[in-house]
N, C-alpha and C positions, 0 to 999 in steps of 0.2 A: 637731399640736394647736394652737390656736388661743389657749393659754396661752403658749404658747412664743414667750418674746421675740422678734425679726430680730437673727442674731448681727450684724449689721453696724451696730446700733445704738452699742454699745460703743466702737467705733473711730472712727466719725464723730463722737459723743459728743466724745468727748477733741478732735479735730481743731478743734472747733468751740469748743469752750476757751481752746485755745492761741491758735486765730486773734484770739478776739472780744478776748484779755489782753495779746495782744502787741504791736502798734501803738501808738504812744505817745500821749499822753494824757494829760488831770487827774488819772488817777489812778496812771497811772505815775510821774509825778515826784514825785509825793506816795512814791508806796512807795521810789522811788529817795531820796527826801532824809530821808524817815524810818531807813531804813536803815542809810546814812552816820552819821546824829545819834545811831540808838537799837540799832544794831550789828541783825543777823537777825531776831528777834521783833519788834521796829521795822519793819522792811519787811513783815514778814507779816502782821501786824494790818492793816494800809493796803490787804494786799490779799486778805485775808478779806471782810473788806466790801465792796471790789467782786464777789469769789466769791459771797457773797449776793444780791449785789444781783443779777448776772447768773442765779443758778439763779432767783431772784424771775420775772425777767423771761422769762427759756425757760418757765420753769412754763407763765406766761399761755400761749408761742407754743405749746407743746409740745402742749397742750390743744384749742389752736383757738379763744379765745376770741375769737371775731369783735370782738364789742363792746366788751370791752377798749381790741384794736387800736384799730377808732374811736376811743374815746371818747380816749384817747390822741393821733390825727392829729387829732382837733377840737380838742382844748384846746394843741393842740404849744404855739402863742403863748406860751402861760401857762406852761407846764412849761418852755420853753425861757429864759423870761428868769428865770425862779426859780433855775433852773441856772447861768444865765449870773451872777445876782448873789452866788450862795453861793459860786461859783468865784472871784468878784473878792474876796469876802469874807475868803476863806481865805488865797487869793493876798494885800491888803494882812495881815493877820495874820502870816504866815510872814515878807515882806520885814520888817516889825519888829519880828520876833524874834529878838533877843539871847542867842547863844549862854550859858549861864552860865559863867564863870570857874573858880566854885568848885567841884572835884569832889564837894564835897559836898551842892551844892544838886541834884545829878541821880542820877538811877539810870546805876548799871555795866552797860553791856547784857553785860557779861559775867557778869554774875550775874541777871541781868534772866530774867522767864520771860513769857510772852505776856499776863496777866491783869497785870500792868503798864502794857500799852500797849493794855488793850483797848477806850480812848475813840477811839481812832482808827477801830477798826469799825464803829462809826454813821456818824461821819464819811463815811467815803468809799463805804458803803453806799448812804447819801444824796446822795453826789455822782453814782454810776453809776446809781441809779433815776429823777433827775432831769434824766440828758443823754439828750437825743433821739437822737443818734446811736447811741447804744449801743440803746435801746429797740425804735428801728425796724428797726435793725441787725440785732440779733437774729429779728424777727419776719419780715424780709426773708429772713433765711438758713435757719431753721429751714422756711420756705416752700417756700424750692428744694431742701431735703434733701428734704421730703417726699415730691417726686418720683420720688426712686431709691433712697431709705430707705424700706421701707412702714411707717409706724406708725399701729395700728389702733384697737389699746388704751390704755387707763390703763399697763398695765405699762408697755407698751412707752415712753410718754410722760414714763411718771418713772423712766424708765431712761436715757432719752435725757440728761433734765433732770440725773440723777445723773453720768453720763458727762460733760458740760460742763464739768459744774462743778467734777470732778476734774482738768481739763485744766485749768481757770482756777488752779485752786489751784496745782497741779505749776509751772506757767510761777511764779506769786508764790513759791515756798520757791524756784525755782532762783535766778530774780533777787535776792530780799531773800538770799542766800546767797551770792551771784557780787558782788554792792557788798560785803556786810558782811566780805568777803577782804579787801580794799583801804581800809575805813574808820579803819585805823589809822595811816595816814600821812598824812592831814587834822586840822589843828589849829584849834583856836577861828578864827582869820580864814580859813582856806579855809571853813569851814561856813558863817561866816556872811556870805561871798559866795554859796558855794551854797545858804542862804536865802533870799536876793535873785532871784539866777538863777532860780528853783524859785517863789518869788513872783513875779515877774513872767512868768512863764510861763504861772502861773493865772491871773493878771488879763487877759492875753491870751487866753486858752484864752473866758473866759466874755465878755469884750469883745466874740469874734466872734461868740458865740451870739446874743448881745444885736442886736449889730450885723446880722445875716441876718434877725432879724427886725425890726428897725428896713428896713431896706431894702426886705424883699418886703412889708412892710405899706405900706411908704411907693411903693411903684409899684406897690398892688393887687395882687399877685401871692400874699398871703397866706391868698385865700378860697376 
């Protein structure tokens, strides 16, 4: 019957998750420092919002929205140095931020619940809907599944999109889980080296974005 999902959706679903979440990136370091700072629901909030961001963006590919894609490869220029400035943004942001001293001026992530840190999910929501490489990325891969995954339907489209985007999630609870073991042998000056590290890492991360398109515009290669 012609309702009936492609079991193979499910598994390549998830693979597809994992891959797009796992390679490092603005928003792994983000969920990495958040984590260290704000213990587990600190890592997770950081990477819920790219979880959105990325089922956002399968949605489009999952669908076929031709003109999406387009209108997304026309305007890259734009999206990309929007990305590239919100990443330097965050990046100086982080480098100075001053750990607080007082344990009373922060939340206990031991007692912390996720609706504590849930200004970070826009956050980085907005950082993974505005990096091209994650954008195209996706529309790229979901292309070549299409191939030897048949998907026909809407079902099957927003099963695919759901299966992602549980792989996305699964990869952020293991990580913001796997730091949040070890963030208790980190004291106010290792953090706030590792908000340094972690800032400068952003301001690099969108330096280059800026920079690629400073380059191909600057030797025509951008039309």
């Amino acid at each position: 019957m012609e309702f009936i999902p492609n079991p193979l959706i499910i598994p390549v679903g998830l693979i597809i998750g994992v891959l797009v979440a796992a390679p490092v990136g603005p928003v792994n370091v983000l969920c990495i420092q958040r984590a260290i700072e704000r213990g587990f629901f600190g890592g997770l909030a950081a990477g819920i919002g790219a979880v959105l961001g990325d089922g956002t963006i399968a949605l489009f590919a999952a669908l076929g929205v031709g003109a999406i894609s387009g209108a997304i490869e026309h305007h890259r220029t734009a999206i990309q140095v929007v990305g590239g400035l919100a990443l330097m943004l965050f990046g100086i942001k982080l480098y100075m931020t001053v750990p607080p001293i007082d344990a009373a001026a922060r939340i206990d992530p031991d007692k912390a619940s996720l609706r504590d840190f849930a200004w970070d999910i826009p956050q980085t929501f907005f950082l993974t809907i505005t990096n091209p490489g994650a954008v195209l990325g996706l529309f790229a891969i979901f292309g070549g599944v299409s191939t030897f995954v048949e998907v026909h339907t809407t079902v099957d489209a927003l099963l695919m999109v759901a299966a992602t985007m549980a792989g996305s999630l699964a990869w952020w609870v293991f990580l913001s889980n796997l730091i949040s073991r070890f963030r208790h042998r980190i004291n106010t000056a290792h953090l706030q080296t590792i908000n340094r590290f972690a800032g400068l890492a952003l301001i690099g991360f969108g330096g280059i974005l800026i920079g690629e398109m400073v380059v191909k515009n600057g030797f025509g290669l951008g039309h």
